[in-house]
C-alpha positions as CSV (number, residue, x, y, z in Angstrom):
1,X,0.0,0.0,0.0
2,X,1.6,3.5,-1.0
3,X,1.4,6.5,1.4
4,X,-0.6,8.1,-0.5
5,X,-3.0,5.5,-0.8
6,X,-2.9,5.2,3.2
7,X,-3.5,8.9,3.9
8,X,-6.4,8.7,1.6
9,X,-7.8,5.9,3.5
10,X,-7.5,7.8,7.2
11,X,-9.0,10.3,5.9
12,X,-11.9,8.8,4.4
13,X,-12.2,7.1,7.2
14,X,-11.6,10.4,9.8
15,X,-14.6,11.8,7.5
16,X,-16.8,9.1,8.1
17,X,-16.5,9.3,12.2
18,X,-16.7,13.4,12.1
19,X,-19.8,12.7,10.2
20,X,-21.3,9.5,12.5
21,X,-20.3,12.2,15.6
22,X,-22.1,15.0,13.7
23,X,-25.5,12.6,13.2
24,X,-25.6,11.9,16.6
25,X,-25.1,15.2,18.1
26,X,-27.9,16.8,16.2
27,X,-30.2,13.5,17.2
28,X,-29.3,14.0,20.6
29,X,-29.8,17.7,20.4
30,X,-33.3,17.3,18.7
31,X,-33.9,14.8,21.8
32,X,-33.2,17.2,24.7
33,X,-35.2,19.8,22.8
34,X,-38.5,17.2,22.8
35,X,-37.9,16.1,26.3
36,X,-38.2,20.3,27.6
37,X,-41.0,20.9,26.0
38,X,-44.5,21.6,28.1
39,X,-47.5,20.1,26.6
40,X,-50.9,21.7,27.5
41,X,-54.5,20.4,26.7
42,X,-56.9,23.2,25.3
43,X,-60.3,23.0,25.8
44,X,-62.8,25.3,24.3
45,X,-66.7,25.6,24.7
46,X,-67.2,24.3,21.4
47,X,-64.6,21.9,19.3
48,X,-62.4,23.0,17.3
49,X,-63.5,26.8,17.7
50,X,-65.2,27.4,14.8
51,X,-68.3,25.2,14.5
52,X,-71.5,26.8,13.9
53,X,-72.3,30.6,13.2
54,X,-72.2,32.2,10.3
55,X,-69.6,32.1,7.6
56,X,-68.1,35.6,8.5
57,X,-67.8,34.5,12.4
58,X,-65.9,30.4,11.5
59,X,-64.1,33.0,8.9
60,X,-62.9,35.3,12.2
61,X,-62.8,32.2,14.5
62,X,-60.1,30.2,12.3
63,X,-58.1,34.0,12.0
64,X,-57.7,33.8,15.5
65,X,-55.4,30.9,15.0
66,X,-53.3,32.7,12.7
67,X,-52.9,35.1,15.6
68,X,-51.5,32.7,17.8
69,X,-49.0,31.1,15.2
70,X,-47.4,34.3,13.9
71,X,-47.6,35.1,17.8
72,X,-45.3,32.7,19.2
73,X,-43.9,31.1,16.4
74,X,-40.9,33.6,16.6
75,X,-37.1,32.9,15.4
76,X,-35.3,30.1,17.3
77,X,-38.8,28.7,18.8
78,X,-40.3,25.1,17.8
79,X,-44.3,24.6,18.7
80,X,-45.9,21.3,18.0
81,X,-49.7,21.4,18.1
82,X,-51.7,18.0,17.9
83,X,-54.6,16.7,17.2
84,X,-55.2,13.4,18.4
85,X,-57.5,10.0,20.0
86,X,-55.8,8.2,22.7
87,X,-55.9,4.5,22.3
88,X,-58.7,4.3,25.3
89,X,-61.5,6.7,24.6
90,X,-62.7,8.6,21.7
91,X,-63.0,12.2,22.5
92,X,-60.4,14.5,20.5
93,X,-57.9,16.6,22.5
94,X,-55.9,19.2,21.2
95,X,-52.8,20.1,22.6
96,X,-49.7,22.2,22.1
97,X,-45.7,21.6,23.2
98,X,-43.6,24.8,23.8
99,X,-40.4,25.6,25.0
100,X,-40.1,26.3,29.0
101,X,-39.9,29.9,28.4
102,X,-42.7,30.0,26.2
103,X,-45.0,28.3,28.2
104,X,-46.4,31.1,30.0
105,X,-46.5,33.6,27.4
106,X,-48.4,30.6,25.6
107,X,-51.1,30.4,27.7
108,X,-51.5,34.0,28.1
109,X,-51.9,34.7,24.3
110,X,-54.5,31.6,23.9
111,X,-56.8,33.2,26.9
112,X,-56.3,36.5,25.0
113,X,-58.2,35.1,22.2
114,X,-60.3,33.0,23.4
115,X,-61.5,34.2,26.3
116,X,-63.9,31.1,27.3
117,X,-60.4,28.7,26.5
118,X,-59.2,26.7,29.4
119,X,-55.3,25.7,29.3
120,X,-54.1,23.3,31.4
121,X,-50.8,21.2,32.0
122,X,-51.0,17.9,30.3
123,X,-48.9,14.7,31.1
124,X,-47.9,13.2,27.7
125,X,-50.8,10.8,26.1
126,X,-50.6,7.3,24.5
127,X,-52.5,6.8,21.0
128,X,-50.5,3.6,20.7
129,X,-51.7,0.5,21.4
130,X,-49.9,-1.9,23.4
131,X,-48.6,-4.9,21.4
132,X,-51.0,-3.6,18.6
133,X,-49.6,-2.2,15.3
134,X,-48.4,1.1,14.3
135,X,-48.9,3.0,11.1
136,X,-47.5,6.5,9.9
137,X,-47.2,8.8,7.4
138,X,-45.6,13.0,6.7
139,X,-47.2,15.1,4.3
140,X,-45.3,17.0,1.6
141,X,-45.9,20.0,-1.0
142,X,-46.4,18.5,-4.4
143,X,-45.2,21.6,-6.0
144,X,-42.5,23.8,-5.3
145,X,-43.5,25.9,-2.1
146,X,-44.2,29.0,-4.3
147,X,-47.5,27.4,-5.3
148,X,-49.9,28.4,-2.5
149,X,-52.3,25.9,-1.5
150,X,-56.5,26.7,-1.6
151,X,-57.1,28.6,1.8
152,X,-60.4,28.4,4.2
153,X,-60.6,32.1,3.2
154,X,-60.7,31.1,-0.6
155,X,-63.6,28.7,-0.2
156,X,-65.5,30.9,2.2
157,X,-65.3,26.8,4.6
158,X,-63.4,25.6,7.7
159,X,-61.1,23.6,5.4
160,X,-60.0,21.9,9.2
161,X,-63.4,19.8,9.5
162,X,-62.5,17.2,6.7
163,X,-59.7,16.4,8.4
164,X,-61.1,16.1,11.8
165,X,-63.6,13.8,10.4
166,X,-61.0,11.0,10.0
167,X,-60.5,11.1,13.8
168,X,-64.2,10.2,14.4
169,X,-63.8,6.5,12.8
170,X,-61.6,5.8,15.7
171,X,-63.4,3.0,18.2
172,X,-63.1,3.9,22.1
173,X,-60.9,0.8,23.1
174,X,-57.7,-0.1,21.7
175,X,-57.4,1.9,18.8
176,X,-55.6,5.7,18.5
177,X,-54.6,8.5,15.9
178,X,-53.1,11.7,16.3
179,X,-52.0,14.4,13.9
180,X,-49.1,16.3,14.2
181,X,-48.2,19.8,13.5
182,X,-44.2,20.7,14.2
183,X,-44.0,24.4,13.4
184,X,-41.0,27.3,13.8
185,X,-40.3,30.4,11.6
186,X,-39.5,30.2,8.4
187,X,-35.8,31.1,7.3
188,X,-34.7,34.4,5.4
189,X,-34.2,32.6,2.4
190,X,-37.9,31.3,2.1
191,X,-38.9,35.1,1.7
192,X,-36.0,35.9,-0.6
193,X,-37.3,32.9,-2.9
194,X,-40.7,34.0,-3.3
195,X,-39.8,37.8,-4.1
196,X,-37.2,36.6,-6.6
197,X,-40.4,34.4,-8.2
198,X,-42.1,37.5,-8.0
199,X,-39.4,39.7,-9.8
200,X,-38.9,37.1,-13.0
201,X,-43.0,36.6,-13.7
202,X,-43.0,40.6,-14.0
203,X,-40.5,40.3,-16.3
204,X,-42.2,37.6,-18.3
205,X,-40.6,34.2,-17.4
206,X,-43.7,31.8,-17.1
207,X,-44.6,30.4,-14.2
208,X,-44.3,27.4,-15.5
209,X,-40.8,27.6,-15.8
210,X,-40.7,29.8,-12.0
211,X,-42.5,26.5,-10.3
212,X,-39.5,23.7,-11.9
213,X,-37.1,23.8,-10.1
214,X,-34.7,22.0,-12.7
215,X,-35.3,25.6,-15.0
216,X,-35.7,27.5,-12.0
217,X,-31.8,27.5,-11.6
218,X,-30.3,29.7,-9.0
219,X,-28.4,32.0,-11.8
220,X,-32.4,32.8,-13.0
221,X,-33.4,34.3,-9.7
222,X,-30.0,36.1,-9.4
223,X,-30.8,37.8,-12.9
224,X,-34.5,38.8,-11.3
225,X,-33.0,40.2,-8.3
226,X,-30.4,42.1,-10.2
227,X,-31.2,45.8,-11.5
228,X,-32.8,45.9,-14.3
229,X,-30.3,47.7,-17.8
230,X,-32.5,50.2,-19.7
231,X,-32.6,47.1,-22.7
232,X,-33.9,44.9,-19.6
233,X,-37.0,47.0,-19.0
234,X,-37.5,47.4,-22.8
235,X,-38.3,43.8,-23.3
236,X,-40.0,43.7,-19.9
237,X,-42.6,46.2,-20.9
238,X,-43.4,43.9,-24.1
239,X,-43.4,40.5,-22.5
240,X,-46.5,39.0,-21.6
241,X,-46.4,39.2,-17.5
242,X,-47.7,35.9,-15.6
243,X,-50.4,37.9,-13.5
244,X,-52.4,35.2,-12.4
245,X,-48.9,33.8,-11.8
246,X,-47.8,37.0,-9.6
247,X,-51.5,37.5,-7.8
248,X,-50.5,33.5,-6.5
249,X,-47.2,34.5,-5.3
250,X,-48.3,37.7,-3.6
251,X,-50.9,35.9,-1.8
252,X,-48.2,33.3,-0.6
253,X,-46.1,36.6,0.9
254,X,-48.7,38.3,2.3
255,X,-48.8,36.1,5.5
256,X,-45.9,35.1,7.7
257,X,-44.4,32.5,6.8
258,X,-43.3,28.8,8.4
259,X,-41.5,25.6,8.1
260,X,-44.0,22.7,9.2
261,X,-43.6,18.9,9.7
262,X,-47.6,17.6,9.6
263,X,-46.9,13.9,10.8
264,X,-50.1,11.1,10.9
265,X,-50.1,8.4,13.2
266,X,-52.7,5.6,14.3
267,X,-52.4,2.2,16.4
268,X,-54.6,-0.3,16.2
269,X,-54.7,-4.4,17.2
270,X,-53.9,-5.3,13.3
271,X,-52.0,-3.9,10.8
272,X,-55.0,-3.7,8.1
273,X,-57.2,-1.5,10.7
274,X,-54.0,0.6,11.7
275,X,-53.5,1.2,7.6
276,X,-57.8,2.0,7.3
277,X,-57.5,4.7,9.9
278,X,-54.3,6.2,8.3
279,X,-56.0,6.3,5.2
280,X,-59.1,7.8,6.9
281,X,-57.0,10.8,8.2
282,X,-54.9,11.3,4.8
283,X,-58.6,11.5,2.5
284,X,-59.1,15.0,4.9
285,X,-56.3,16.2,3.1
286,X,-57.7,15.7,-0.8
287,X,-59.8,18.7,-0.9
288,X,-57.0,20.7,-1.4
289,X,-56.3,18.7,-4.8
290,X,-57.5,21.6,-6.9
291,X,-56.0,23.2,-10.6
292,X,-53.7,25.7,-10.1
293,X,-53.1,25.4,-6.7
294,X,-50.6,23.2,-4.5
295,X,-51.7,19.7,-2.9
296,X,-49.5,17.2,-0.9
297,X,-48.8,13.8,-1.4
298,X,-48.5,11.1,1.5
299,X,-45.0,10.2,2.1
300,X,-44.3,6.7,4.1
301,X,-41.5,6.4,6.2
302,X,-39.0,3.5,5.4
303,X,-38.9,3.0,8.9
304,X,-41.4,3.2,11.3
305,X,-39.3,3.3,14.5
306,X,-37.4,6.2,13.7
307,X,-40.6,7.6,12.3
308,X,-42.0,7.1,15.7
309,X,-39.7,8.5,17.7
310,X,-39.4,11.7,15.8
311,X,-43.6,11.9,16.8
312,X,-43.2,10.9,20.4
313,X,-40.0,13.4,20.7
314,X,-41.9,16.2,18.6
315,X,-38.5,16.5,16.4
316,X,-38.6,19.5,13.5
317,X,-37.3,17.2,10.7
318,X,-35.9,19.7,7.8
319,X,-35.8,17.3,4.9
320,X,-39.6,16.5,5.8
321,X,-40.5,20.6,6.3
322,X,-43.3,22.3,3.9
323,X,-43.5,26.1,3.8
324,X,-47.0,27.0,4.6
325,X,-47.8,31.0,5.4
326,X,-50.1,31.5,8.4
327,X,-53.4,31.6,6.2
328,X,-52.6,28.0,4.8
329,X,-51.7,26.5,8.1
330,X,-54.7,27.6,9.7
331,X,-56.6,25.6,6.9
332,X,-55.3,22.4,7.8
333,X,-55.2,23.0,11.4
334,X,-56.7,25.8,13.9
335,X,-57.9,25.7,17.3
């Protein structure tokens, strides 16, 4: 073996541990962030907050969750709110995690808004049945996060009740579901994205070609954020502009915006009734399968374990984040 070849191989392999170390720190970090969380149960006079009444008060009802999000959800914080049917019973609880600093000014800005609410400390529940099976699912953006999705504002509807209605087909022994919503700020670069989008549909580049992100390439939103040469705003002026295209976009920036995980899980004695009930929660999701606006897809986990833990620990996963603004969160989930 030649030297060379050697110190090739030691540092291959000094990579490989500095990586295996690097894995397991951020694991171990996501861990400790999980176990300090506080969980509280919110109850309100009437599920869900926004049943009944008329259409402008479930419109100002759900609102009131976009309140709370772009409230809290500052830089640096993680808040996971659920959804979810222990194994034993059948009454649906929902509940939020927040960091130990947070938890009071948590509970203060729900009782601001809902003044009937009732907060209380919650010990961790089990949807899981024991010995039973487990199965799980994330949801993901089908489109590139530019595309908004169809709001509860949009179609004048709580959006939220669809997918409630796959919690009710849970039975009140031995079976359990939850969804879960894993939410912090979105990063600077989110923002940036969308006005660059913004920028190259008003100077003619399809949308179309703004939503792929194969002939979205970085050097195209570089060249929309640049200043536009005279010769630029020339052929501007006589391109046909994407408005539909930039009406979409401005919609998307005209909220806050965050990174959300949105993790599904149910437990039930078989595998077949755990995979009914997932599919139960999932169809609440299919109504926002519309033209011209973004959907998700159901993405399995290879692995359920890890899949698992990352619920039970409330992880932020960043390979499994969708940007939603606060109007489209609060249209898959509100209090």
């Amino acid at each position: 073996m030649s030297a060379l070849t050697f110190i090739v191989l030691i540092a291959l392999a000094g990579a490989g541990v500095g990586v295996y170390v690097w894995t397991r720190r951020v694991a171990r970090r996501r861990l400790a962030e999980g176990l300090r969380k506080r969980l509280f149960l919110i109850r309100l006079p009437r599920a869900g907050g926004a049943e009944g009444g008329t259409g402008e008060e479930v419109m100002r009802a759900i609102a009131l969750s976009e309140q709370l999000v772009t409230a809290l959800a500052a830089p640096g914080e993680t808040i996971a709110f659920e959804v979810a049917v222990p194994y034993v019973g059948e009454e649906i609880h929902f509940y939020a995690a927040v960091s130990q600093k947070m938890a009071e000014p948590f509970v203060r800005q729900v009782q601001s808004l809902w003044s009937d609410a009732r907060v209380e400390p919650a010990d961790d529940y089990n949807v899981f049945h024991y010995g039973g099976a487990v199965a799980g699912a994330t949801l993901r953006e089908t489109e590139r996060f530019l595309l908004p999705l169809r709001t509860y504002r949009e179609t004048g509807s709580d959006t939220f009740l669809p997918i409630l209605g796959g919690l009710t087909k849970v039975n009140a022994v031995g079976e359990g579901c939850a969804i879960q919503y894993v939410v912090r700020h979105a990063k600077k670069d989110a923002k940036r994205e969308l006005v660059a989008a913004r920028k190259a549909l008003e100077k003619g580049i399809s949308f179309a070609h703004v939503l792929d992100e194969k002939k979205a390439a970085l050097s195209d939103l570089k060249h929309a954020l640049a200043p536009e040469k005279r010769e630029d705003v020339k052929g501007a002026a006589s391109a046909p502009r994407e408005e539909r295209g930039e009406k979409l976009v401005e919609g998307k920036l005209s909220r806050p915006l965050f990174e959300v995980n949105v993790r599904m899980v149910t437990s039930a004695p078989t595998p077949h009734r755990a995979e009914g009930l997932l599919t139960e929660l999932t169809t609440g999701f299919t109504q926002f399968d519309v033209p011209e606006r973004n959907s998700f897809k159901v993405v399995r986990p290879k692995q359920i374990s890890p899949f698992v833990r990352q619920f039970s620990f409330r992880e932020f996963a960043p390979e499994d984040a969708m940007i939603l603004n606060a109007e489209e969160l609060a249209s898959v989930f509100h209090i």
